[in-house]
MARZA-114303 format. One record per residue: residue in one letter; x, y, z of N, C-alpha, C in turn. Coordinates in steps of 0.1 Angstrom, whole numbers. Layout:
% residues N
LUMGU  type     nu     nv     nw    cau    cav    caw     cu     cv     cw
LUMGU     A      X      Y      Z      X      Y      Z      X      Y      Z
...
END
This chain:
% residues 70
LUMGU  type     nu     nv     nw    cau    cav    caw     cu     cv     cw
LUMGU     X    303    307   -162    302    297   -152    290    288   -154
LUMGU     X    291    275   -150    282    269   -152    275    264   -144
LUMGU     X    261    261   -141    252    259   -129    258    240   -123
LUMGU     X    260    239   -116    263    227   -106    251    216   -109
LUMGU     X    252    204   -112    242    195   -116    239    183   -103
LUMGU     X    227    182    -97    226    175    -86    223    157    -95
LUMGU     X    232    153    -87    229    137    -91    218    129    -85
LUMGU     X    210    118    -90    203    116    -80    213    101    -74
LUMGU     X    206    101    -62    218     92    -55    212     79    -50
LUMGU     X    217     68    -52    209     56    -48    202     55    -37
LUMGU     X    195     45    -33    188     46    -18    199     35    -12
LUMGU     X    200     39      1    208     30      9    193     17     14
LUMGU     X    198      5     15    191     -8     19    191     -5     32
LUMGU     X    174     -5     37    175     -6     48    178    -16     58
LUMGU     X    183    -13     68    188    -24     81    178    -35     84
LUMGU     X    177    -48     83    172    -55     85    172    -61    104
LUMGU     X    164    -61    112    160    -65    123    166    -75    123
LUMGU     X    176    -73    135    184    -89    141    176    -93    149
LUMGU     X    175   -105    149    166   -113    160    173   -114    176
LUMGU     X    161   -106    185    167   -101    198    165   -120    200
LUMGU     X    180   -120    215    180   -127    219    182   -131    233
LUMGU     X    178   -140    242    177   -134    256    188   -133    265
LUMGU     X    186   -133    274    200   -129    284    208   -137    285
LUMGU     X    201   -146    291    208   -163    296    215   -168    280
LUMGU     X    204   -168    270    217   -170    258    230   -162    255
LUMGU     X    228   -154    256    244   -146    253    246   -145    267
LUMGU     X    246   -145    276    258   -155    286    264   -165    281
LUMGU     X    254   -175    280    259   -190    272    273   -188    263
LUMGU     X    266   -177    255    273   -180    245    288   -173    247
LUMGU     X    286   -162    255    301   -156    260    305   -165    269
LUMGU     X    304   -174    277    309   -183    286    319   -197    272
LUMGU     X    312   -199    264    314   -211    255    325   -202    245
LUMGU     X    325   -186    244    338   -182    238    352   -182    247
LUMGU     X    346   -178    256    359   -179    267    364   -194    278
LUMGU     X    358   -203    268    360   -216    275    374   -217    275
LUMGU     X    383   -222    284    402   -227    280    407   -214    278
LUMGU     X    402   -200    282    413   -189    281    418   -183    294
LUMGU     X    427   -180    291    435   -172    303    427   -159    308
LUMGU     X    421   -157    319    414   -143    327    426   -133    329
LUMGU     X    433   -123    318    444   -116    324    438   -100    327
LUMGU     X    445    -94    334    439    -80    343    454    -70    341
LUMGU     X    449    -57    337    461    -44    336    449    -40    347
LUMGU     X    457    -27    352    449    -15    359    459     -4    352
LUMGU     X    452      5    355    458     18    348    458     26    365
LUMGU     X    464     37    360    468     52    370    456     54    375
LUMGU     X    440     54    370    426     61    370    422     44    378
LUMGU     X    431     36    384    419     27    387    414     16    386
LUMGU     X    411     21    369    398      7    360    410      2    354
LUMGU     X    398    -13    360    407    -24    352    402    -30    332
LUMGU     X    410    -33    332    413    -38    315    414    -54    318
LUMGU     X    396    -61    316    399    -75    313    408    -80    303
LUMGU     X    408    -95    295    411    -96    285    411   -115    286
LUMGU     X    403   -118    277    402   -133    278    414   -139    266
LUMGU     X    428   -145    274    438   -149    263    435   -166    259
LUMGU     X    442   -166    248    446   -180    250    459   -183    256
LUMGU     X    456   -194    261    470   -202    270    485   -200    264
LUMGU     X    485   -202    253    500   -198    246    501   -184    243
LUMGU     X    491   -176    247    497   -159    246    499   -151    261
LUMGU     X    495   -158    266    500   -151    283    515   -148    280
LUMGU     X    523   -146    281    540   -148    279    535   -132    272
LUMGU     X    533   -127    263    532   -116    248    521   -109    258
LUMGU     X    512   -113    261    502   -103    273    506   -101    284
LUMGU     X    518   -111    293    525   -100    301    531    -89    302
LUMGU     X    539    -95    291    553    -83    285    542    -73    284
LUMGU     X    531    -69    276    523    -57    281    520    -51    291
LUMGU     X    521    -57    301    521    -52    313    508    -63    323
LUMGU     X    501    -69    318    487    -75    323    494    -90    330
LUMGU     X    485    -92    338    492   -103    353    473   -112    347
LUMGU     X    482   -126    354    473   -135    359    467   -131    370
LUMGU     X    453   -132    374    447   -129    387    444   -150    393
END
């Protein structure tokens, strides 16, 4: 039998710090993604609801899922 040979193993790169950003901006910025989309809504058995920001020509394919215009 022969003894098992340990490799040595690269270092992973560490994570570099994303630049925190403040609140009001990423509202902005989620308000400026969901500009011109459709607000459609499922509920389930338990209640909670299932947002989902569509575009205008996919409401038709997100009904048929089951999810309504509010």
């Amino acid at each position: 039998m022969s003894t098992p040979v340990k490799r040595a193993r690269p270092r992973k790169n560490s994570e570099e710090a994303v630049s925190v950003i403040s609140h009001a901006d990423q509202l902005l910025a989620l308000q400026s993604r969901e500009e011109g989309k459709t607000v459609m809504y499922k509920q389930d058995a338990w209640g909670h609801i299932e947002t989902r920001f569509v575009r205008t020509q996919n409401v038709k394919a997100w009904e048929a899922k089951g999810f309504f215009v509010r």
